[in-house]
Predicted model as a PDB file, atoms N, CA, C, CB and O in Angstrom, pLDDT in the B-factor column:
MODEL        1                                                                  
ATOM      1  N   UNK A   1     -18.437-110.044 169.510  1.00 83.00           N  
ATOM      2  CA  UNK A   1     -17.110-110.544 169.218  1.00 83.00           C  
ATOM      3  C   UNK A   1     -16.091-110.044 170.247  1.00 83.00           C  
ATOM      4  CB  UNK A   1     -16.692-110.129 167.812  1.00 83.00           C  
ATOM      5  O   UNK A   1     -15.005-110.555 170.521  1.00 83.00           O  
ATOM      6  N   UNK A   2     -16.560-109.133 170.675  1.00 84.00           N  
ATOM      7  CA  UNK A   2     -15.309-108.175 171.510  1.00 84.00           C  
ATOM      8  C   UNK A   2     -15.401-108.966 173.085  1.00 84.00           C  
ATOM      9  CB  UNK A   2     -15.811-106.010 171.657  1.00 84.00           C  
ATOM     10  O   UNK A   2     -14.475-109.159 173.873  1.00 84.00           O  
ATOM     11  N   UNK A   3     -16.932-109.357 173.235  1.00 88.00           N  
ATOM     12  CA  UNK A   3     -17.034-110.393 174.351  1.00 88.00           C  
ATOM     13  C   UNK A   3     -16.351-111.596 174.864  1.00 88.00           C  
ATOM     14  CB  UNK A   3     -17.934-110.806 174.222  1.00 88.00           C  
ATOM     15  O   UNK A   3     -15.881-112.031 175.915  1.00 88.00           O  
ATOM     16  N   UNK A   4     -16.507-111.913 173.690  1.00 89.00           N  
ATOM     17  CA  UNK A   4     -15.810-113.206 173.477  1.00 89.00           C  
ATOM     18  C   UNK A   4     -14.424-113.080 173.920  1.00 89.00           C  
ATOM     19  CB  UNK A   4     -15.845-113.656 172.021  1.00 89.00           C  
ATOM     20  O   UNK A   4     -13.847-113.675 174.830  1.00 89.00           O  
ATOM     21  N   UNK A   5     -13.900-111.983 172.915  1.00 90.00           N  
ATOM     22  CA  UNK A   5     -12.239-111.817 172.851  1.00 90.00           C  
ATOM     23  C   UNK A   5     -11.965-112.127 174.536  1.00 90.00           C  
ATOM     24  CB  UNK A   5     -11.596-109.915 172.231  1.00 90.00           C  
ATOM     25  O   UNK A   5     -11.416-113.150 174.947  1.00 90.00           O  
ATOM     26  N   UNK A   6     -12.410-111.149 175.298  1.00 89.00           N  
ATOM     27  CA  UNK A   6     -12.299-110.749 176.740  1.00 89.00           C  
ATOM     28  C   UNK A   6     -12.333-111.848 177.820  1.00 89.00           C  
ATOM     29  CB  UNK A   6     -13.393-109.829 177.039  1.00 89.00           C  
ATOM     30  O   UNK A   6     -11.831-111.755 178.940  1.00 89.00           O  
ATOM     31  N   UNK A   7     -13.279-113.342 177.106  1.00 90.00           N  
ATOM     32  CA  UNK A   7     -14.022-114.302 177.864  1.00 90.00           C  
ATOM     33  C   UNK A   7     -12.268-114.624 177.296  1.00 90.00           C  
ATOM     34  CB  UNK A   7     -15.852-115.201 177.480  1.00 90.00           C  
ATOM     35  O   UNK A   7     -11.347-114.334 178.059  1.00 90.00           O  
ATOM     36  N   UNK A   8     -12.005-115.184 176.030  1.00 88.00           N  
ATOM     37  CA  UNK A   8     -10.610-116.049 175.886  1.00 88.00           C  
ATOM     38  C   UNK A   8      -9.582-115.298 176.349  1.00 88.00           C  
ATOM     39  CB  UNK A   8     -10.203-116.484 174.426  1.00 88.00           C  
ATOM     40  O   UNK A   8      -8.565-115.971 176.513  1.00 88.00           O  
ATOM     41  N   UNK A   9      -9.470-114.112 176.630  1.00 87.00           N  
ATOM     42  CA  UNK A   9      -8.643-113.582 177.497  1.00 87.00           C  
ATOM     43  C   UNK A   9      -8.343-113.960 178.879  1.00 87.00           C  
ATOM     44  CB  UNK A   9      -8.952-112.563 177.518  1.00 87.00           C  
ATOM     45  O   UNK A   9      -7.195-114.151 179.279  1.00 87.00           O  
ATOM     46  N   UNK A  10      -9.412-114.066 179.614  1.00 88.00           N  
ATOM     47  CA  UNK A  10      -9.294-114.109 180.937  1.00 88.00           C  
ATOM     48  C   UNK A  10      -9.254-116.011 181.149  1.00 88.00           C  
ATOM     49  CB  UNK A  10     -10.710-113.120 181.705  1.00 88.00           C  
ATOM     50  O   UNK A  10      -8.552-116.459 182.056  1.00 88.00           O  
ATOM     51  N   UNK A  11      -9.925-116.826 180.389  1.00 85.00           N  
ATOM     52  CA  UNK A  11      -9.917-118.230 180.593  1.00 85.00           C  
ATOM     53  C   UNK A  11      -7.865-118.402 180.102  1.00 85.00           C  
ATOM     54  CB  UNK A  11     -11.445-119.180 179.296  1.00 85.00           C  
ATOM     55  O   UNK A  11      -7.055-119.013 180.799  1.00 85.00           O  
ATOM     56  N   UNK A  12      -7.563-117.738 178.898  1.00 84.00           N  
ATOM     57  CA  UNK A  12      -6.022-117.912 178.810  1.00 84.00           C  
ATOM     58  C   UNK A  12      -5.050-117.297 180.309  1.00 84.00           C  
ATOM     59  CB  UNK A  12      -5.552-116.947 177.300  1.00 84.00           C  
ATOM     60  O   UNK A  12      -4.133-118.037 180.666  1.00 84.00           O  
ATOM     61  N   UNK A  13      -5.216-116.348 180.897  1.00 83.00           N  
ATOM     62  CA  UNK A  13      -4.902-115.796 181.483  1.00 83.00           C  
ATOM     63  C   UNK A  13      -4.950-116.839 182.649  1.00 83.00           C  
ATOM     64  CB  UNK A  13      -5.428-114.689 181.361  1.00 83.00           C  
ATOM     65  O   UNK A  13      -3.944-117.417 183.060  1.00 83.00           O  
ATOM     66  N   UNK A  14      -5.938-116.986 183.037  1.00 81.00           N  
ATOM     67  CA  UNK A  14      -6.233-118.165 184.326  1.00 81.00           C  
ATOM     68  C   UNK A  14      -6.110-119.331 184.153  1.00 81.00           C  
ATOM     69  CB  UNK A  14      -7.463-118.267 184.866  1.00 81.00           C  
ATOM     70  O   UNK A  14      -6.604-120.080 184.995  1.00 81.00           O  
ATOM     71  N   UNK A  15      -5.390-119.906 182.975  1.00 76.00           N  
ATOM     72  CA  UNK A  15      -4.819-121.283 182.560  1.00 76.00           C  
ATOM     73  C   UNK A  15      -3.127-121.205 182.493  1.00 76.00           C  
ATOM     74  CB  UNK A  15      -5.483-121.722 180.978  1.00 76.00           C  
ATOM     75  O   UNK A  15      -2.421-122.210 182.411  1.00 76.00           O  
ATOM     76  N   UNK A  16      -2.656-119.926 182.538  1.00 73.00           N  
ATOM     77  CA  UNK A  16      -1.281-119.440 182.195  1.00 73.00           C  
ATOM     78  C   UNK A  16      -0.964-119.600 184.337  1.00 73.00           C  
ATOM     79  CB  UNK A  16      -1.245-117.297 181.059  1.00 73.00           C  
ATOM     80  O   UNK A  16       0.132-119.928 184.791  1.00 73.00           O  
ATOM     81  N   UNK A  17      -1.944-119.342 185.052  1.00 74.00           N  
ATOM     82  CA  UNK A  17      -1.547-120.032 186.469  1.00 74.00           C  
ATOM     83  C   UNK A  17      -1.350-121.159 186.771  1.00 74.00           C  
ATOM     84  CB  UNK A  17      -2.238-119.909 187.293  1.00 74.00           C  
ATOM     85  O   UNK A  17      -0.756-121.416 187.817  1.00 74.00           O  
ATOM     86  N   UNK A  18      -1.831-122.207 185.868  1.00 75.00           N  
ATOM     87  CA  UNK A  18      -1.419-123.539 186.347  1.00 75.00           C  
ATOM     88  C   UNK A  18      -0.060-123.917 186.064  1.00 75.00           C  
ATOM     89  CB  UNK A  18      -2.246-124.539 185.809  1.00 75.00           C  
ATOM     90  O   UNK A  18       0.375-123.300 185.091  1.00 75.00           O  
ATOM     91  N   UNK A  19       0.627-124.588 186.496  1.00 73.00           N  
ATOM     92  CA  UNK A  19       1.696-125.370 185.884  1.00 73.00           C  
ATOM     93  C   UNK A  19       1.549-126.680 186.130  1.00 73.00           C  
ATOM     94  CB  UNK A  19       2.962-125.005 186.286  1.00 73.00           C  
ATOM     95  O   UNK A  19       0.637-127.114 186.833  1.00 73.00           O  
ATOM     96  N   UNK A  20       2.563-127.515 185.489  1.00 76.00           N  
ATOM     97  CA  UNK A  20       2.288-129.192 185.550  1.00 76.00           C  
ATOM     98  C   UNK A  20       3.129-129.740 186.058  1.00 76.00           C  
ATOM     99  CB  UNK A  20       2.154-129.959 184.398  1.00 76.00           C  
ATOM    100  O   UNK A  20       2.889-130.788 186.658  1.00 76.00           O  
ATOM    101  N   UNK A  21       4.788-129.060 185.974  1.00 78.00           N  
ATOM    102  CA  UNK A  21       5.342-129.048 186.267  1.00 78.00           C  
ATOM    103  C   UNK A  21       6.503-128.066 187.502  1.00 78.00           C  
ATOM    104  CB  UNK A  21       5.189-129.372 185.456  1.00 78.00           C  
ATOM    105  O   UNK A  21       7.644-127.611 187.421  1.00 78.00           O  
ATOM    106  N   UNK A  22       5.308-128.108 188.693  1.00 75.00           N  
ATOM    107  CA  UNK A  22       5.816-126.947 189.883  1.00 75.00           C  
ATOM    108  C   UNK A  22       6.979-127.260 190.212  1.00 75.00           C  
ATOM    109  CB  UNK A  22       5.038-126.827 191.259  1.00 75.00           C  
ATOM    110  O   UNK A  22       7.476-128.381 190.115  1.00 75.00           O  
ATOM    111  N   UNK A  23       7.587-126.086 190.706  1.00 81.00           N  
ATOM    112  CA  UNK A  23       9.135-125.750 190.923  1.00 81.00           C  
ATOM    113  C   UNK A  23       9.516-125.533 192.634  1.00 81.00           C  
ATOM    114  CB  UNK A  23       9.500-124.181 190.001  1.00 81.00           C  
ATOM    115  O   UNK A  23      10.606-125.605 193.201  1.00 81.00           O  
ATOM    116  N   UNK A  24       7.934-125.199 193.261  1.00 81.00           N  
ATOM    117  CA  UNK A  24       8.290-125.637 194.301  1.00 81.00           C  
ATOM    118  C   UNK A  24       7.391-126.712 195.362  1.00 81.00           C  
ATOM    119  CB  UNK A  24       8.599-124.539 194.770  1.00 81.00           C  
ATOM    120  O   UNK A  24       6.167-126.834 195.412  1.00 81.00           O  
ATOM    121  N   UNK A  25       8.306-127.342 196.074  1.00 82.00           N  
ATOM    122  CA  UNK A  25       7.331-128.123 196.914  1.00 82.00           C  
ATOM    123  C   UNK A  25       6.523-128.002 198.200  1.00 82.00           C  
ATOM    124  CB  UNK A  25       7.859-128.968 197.134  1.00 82.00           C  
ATOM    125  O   UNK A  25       7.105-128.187 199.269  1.00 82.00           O  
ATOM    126  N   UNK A  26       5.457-127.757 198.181  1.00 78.00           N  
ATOM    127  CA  UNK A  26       4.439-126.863 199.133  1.00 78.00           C  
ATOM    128  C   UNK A  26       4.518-128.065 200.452  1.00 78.00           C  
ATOM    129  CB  UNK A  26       2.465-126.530 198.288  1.00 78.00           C  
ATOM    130  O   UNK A  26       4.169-127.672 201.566  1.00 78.00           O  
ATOM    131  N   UNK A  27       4.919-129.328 200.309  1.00 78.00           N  
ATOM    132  CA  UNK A  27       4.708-130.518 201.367  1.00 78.00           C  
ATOM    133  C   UNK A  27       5.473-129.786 202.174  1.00 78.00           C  
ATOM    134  CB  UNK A  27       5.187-132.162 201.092  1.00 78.00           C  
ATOM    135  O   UNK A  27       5.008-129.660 203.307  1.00 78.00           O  
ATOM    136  N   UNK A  28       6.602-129.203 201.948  1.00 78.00           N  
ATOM    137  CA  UNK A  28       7.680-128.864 202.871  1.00 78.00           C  
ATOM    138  C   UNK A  28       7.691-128.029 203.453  1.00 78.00           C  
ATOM    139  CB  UNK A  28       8.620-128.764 202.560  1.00 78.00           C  
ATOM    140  O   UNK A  28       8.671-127.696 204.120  1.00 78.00           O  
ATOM    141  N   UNK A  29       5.975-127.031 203.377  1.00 76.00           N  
ATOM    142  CA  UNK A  29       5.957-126.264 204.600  1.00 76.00           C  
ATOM    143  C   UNK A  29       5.206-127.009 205.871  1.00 76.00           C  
ATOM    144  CB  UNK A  29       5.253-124.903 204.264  1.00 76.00           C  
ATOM    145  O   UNK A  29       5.372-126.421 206.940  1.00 76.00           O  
ATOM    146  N   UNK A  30       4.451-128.142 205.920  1.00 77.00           N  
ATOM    147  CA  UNK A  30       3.782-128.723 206.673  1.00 77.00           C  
ATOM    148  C   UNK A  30       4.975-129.491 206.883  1.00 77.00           C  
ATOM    149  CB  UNK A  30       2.492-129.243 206.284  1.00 77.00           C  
ATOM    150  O   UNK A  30       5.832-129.925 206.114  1.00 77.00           O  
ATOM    151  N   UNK A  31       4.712-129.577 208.829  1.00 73.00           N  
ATOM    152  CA  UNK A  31       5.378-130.540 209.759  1.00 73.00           C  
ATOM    153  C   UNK A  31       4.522-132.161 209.752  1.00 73.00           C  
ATOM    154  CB  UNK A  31       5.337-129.750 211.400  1.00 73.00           C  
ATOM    155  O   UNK A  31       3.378-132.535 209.496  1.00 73.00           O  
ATOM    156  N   UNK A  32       5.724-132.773 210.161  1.00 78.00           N  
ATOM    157  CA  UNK A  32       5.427-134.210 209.821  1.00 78.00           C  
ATOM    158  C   UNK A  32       4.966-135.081 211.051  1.00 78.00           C  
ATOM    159  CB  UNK A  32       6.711-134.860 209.199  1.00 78.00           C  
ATOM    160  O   UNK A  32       4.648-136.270 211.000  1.00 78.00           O  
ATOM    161  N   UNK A  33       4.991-134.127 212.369  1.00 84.00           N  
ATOM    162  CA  UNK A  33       4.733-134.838 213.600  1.00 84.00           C  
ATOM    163  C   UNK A  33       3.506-133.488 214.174  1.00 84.00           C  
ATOM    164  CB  UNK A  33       6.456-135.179 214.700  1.00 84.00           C  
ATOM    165  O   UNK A  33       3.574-132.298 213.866  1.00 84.00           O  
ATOM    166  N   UNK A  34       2.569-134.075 214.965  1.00 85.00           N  
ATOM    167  CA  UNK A  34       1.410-132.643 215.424  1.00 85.00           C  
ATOM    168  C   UNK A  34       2.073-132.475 216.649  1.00 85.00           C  
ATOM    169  CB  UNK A  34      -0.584-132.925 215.690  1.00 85.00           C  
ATOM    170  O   UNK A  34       1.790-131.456 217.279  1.00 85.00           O  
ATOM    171  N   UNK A  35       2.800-133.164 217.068  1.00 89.00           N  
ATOM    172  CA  UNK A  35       3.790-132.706 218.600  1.00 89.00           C  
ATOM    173  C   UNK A  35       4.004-131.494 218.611  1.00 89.00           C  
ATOM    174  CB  UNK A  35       5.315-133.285 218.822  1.00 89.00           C  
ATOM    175  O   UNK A  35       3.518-130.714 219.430  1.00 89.00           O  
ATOM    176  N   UNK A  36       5.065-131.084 217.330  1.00 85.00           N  
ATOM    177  CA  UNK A  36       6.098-129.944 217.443  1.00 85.00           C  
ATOM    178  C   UNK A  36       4.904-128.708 216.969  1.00 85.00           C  
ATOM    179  CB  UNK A  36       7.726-130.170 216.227  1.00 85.00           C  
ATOM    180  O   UNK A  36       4.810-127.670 217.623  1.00 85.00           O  
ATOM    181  N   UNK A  37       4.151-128.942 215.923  1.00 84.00           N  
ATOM    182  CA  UNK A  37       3.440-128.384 215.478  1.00 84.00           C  
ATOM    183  C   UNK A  37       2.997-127.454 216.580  1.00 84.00           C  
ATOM    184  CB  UNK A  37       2.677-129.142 214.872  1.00 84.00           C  
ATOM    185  O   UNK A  37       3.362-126.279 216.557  1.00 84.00           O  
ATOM    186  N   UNK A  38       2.099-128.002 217.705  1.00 91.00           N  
ATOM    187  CA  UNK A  38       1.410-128.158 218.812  1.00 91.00           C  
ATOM    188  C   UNK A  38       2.079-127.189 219.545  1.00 91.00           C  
ATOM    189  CB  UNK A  38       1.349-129.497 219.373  1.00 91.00           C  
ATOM    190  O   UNK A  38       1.410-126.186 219.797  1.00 91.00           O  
ATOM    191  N   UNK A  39       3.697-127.230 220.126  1.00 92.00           N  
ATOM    192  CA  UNK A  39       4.813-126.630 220.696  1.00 92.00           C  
ATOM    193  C   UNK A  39       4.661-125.824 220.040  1.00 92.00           C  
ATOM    194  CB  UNK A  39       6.027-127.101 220.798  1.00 92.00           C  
ATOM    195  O   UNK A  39       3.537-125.509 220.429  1.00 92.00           O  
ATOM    196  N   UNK A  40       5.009-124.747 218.831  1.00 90.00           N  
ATOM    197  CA  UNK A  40       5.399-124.085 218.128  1.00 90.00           C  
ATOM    198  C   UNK A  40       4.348-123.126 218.486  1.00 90.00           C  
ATOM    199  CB  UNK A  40       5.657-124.575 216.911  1.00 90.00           C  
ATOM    200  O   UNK A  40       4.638-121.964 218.769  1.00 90.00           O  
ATOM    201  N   UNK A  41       2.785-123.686 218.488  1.00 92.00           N  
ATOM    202  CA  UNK A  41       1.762-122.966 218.033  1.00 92.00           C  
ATOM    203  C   UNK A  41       1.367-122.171 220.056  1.00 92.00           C  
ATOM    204  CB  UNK A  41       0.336-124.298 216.990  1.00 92.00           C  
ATOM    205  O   UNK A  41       0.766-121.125 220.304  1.00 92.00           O  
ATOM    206  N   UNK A  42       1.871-122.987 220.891  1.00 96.00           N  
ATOM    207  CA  UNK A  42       2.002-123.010 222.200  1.00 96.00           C  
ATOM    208  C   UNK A  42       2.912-121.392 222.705  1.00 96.00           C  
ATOM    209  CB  UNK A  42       2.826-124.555 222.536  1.00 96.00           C  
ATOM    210  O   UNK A  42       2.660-120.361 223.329  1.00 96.00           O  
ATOM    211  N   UNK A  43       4.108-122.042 221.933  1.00 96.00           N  
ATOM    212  CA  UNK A  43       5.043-121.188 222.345  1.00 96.00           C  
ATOM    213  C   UNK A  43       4.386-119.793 221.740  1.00 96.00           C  
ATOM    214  CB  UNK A  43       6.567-121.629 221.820  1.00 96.00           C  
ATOM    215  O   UNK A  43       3.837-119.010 222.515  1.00 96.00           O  
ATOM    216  N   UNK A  44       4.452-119.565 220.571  1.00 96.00           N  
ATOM    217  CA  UNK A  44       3.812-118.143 219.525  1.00 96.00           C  
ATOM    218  C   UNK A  44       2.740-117.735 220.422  1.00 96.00           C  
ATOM    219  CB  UNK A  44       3.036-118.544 217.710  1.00 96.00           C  
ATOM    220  O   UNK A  44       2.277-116.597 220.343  1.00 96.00           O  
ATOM    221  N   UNK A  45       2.240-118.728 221.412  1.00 97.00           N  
ATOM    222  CA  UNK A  45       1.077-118.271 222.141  1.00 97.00           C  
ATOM    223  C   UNK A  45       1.332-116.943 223.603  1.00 97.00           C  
ATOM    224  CB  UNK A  45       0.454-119.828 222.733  1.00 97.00           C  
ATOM    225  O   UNK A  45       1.103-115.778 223.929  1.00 97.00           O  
ATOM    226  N   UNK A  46       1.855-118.010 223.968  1.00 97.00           N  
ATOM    227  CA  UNK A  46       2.515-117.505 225.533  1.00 97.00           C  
ATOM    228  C   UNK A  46       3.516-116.160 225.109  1.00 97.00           C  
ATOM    229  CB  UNK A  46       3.700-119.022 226.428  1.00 97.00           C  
ATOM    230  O   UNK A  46       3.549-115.049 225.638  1.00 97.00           O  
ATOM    231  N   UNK A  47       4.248-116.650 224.048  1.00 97.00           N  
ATOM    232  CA  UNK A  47       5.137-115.192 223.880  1.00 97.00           C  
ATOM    233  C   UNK A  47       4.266-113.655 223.588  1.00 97.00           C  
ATOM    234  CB  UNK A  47       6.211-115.431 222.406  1.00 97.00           C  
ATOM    235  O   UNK A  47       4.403-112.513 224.026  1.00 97.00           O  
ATOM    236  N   UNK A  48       3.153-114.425 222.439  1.00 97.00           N  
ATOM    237  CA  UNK A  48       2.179-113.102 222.392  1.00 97.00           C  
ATOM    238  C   UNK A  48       1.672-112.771 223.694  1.00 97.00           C  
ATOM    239  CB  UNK A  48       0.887-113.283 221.457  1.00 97.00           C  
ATOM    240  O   UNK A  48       1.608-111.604 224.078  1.00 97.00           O  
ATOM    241  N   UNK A  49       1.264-113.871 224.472  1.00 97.00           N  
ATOM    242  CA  UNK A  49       0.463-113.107 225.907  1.00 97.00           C  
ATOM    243  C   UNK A  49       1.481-112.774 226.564  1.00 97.00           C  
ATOM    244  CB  UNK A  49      -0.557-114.011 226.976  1.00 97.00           C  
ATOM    245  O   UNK A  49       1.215-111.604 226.835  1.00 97.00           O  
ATOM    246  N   UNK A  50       2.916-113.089 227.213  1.00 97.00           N  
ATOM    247  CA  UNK A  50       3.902-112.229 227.938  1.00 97.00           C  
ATOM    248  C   UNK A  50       4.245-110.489 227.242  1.00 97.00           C  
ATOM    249  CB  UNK A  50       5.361-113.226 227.898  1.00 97.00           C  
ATOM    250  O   UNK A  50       4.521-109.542 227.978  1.00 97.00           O  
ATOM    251  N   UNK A  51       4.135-110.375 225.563  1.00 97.00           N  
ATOM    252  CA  UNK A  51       4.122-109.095 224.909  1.00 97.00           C  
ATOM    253  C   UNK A  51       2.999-108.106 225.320  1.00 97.00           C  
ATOM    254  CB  UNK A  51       4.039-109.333 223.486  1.00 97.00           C  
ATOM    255  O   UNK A  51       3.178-106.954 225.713  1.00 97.00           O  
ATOM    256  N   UNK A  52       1.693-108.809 225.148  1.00 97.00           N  
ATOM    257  CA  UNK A  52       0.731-108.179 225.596  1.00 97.00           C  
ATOM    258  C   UNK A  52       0.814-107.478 227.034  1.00 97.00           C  
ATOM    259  CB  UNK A  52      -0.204-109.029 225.497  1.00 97.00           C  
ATOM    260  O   UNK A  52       0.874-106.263 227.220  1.00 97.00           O  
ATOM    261  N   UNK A  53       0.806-108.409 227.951  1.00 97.00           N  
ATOM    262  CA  UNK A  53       1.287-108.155 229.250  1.00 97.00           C  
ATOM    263  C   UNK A  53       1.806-107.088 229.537  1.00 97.00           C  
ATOM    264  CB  UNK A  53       2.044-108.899 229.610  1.00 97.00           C  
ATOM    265  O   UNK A  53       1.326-105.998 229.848  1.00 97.00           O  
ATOM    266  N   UNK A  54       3.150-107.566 229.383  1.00 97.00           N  
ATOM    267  CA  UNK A  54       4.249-105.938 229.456  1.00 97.00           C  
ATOM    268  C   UNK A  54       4.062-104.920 228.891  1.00 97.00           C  
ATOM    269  CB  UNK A  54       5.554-105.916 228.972  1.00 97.00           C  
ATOM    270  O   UNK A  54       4.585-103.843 229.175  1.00 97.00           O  
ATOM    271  N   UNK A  55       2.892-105.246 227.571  1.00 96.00           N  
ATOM    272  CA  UNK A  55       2.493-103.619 226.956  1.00 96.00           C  
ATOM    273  C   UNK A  55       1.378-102.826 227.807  1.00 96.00           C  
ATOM    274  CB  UNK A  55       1.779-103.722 225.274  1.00 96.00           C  
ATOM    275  O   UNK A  55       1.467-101.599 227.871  1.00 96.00           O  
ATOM    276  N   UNK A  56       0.452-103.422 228.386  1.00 96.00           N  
ATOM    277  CA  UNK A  56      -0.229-103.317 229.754  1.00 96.00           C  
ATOM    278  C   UNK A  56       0.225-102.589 230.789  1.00 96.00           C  
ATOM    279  CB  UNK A  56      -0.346-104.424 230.288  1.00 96.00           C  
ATOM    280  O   UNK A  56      -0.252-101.564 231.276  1.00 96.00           O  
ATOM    281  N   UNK A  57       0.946-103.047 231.013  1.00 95.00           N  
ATOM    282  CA  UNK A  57       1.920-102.720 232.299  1.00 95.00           C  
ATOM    283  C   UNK A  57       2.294-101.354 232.172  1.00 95.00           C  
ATOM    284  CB  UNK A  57       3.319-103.625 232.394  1.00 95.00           C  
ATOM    285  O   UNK A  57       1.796-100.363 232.706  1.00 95.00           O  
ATOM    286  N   UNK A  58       3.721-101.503 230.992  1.00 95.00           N  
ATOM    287  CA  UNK A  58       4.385-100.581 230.789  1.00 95.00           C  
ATOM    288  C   UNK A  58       2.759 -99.366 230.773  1.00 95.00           C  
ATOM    289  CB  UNK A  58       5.505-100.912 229.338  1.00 95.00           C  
ATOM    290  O   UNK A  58       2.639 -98.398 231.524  1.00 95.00           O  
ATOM    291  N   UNK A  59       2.032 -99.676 230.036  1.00 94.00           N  
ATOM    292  CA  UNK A  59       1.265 -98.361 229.718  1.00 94.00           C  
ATOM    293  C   UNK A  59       0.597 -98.162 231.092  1.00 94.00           C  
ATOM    294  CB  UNK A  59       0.103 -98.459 228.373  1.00 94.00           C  
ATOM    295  O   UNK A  59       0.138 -97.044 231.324  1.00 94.00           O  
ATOM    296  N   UNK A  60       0.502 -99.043 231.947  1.00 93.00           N  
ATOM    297  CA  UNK A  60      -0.982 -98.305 233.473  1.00 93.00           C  
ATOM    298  C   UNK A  60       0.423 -97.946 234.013  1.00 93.00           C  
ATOM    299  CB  UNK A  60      -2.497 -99.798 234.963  1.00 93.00           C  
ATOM    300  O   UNK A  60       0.251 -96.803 234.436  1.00 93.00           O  
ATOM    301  N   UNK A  61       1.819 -98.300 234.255  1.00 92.00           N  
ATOM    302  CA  UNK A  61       2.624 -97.433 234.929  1.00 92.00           C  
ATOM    303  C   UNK A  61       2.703 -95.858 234.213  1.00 92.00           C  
ATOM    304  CB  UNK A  61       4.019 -98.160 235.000  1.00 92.00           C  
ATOM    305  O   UNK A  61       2.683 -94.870 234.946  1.00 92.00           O  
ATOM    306  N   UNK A  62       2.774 -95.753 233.052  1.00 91.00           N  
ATOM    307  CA  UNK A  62       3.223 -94.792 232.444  1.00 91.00           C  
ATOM    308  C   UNK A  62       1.820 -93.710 232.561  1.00 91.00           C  
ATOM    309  CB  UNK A  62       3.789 -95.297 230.967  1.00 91.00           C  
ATOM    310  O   UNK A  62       2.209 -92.548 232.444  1.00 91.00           O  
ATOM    311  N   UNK A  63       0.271 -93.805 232.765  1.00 90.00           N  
ATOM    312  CA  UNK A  63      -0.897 -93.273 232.705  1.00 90.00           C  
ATOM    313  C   UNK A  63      -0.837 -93.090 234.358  1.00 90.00           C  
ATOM    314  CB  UNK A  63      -2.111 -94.194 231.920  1.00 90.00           C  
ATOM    315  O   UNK A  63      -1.456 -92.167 234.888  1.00 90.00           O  
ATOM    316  N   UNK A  64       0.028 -94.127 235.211  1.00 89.00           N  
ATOM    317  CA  UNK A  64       0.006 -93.576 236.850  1.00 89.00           C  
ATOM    318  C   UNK A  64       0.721 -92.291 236.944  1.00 89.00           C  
ATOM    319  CB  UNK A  64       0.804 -94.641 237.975  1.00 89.00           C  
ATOM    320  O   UNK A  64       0.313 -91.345 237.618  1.00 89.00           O  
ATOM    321  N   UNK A  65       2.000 -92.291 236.114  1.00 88.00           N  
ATOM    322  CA  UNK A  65       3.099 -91.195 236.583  1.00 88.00           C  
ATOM    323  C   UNK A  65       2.672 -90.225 236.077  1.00 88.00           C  
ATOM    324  CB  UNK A  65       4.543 -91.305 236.228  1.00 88.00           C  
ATOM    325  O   UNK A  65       3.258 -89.248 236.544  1.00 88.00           O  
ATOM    326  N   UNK A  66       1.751 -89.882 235.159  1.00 89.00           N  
ATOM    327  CA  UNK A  66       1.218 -89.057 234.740  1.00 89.00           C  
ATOM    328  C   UNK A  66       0.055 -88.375 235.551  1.00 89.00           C  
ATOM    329  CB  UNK A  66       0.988 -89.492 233.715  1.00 89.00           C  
ATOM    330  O   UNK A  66      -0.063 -87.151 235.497  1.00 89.00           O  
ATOM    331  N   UNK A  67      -0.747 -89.088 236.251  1.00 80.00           N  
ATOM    332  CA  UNK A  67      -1.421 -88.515 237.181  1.00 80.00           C  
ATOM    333  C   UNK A  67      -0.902 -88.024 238.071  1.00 80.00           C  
ATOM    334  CB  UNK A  67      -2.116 -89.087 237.594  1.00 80.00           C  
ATOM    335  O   UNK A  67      -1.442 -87.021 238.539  1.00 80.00           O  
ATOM    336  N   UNK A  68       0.529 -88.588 238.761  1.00 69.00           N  
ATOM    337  CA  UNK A  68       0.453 -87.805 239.701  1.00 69.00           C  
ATOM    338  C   UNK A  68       1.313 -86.705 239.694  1.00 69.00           C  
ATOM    339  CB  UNK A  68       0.551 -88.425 240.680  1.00 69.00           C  
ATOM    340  O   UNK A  68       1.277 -85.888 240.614  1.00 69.00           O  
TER     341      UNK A  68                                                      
ENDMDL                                                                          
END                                                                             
C-alpha cells in the first residue's frame, strides 16, 4: 500500500508539470530567418576566437618576461 501511495505521488507530481494553458511563449525564442541566426552564431564565434587569442598572447608574453 505504501508503494502504491509513492507510485500516485510521483505520477501526481509529474502531471502537476504540465499545463494546458502556458503563460509563456517558447516560439519567441527561435528566429524566423536562418540568415541572422547564422550571423549571430558567426559572430559568438570569431569573438570567442579573438578572446582566446589575446588570452594566449597576453599569457606567452607574460611566461617570456618571466624568463628573462
Amino acid at each position: 500500500m505504501k508503494k502504491l501511495q509513492k507510485i500516485v505521488a510521483m505520477v501526481m507530481c509529474g502531471f502537476s508539470t504540465f499545463t494546458i494553458f502556458p503563460t509563456v511563449n517558447y516560439a519567441d525564442y527561435y528566429t524566423k530567418d536562418a540568415s541572422s541566426l547564422i550571423s549571430k552564431a558567426w559572430y559568438k564565434t570569431g569573438s570567442n576566437l579573438k578572446k582566446a587569442m589575446e588570452k594566449v598572447i597576453t599569457e606567452s608574453e607574460e611566461a617570456a618576461k618571466q624568463k628573462i
